[in-house]
C-alpha positions, 0 to 999 in steps of 0.5 A: 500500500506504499507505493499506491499512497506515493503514487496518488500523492505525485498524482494529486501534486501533478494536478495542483502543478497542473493548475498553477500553470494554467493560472499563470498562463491565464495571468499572462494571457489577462496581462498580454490582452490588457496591454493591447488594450493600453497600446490600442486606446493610446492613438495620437489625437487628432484636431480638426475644425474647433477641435471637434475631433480631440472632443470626439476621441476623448468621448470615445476614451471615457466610454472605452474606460466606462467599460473596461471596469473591472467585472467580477469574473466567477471561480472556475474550479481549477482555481478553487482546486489550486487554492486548496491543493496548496492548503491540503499540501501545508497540512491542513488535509482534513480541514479541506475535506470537512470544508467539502463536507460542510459544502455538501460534496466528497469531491471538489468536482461535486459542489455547485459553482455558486458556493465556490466564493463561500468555500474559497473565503473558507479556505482562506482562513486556514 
């Protein structure tokens, strides 16, 4: 049963490894596509007759920035599993899985998506 135990640990460190690297890969991909923005809403203005053009630009800037506020986007389960893969790794395995018990769920994979901000803010006091 050694070996069993050994192999489900590299098993369960391999999927949290695989989770970290698509939250930076999503962090790059955030970072590249918010630099593009910047460098796209950076254009040199341009005046015509009475400045009407630097009045339009402006008009169009103020509402570019009205929309990229920043939106709450939802938890997706391989960022919950991030989080608490790196709580159960630093000891705190059975707080984890009564935390997924208090949710109603064995898994992970099992509780609803709604309660992932509850659980998430849970995890975090651990």
């Amino acid at each position: 049963m050694g070996k069993v135990k050994l192999l489900l640990d590299v098993i369960g460190d391999l999927r949290s490894l695989a989770d970290s690297l698509q939250a930076v890969a999503d962090a790059v991909a955030d970072n590249n596509a918010a630099e593009a923005e910047l460098t796209t809403t950076k254009e040199p203005e341009k005046t015509g007759k009475g400045g009407k053009a630097a009045a339009k630009n402006t008009d169009k800037k103020d509402a570019k920035a009205a929309k990229q506020e920043p939106e709450e986007k939802p938890l997706t389960l391989e960022e919950v599993r991030a989080v608490l893969a790196e709580k159960s790794r630093s000891g705190h395995t059975e707080e984890v899985r009564e935390l997924l018990a208090k949710h109603g769920a064995d898994k992970l994979s099992e509780i609803d998506p709604a309660e992932y901000a509850a659980l998430l803010a849970e995890a975090e006091v651990l």
